[in-house]
N, C-alpha and C positions, 0 to 999 in steps of 0.2 A: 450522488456518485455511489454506484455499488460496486463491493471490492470481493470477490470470493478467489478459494483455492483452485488455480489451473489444473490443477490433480483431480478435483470432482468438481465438474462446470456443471453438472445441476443441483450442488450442493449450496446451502445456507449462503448469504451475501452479509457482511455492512455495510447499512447504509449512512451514506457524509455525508451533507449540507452543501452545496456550492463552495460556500463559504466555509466551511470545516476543511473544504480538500484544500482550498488555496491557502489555507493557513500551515496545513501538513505540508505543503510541498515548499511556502516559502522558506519554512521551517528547515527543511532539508539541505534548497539550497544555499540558506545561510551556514548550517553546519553540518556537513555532506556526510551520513553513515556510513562507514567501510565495516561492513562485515567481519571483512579479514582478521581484522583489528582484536574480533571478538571470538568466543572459542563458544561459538553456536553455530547450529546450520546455517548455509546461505536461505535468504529467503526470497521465492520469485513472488511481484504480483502483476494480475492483469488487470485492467483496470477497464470498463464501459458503461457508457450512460442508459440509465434506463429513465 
């Protein structure tokens, strides 16, 4: 899974492991990030398989 900035789409990527993404994401939905919460920028990602 590579993950780069939608800001510059031929910019630098990381790359996850199958299994690294689905660790981040159940991660998540076990305890959900609200931004708001926090007094940093929102942050967008896109996400696709290479």
């Amino acid at each position: 899974m590579a993950v780069r900035d939608s800001k510059v789409g031929d910019g630098p990527a990381v790359v996850f492991s199958v299994a690294g993404w689905a660790s981040f994401i159940a991660a998540l939905k076990e305890r959900p990030f609200h931004p708001k919460s926090v007094n940093t920028p929102t942050l967008t990602v896109q996400t696709s398989l290479i």
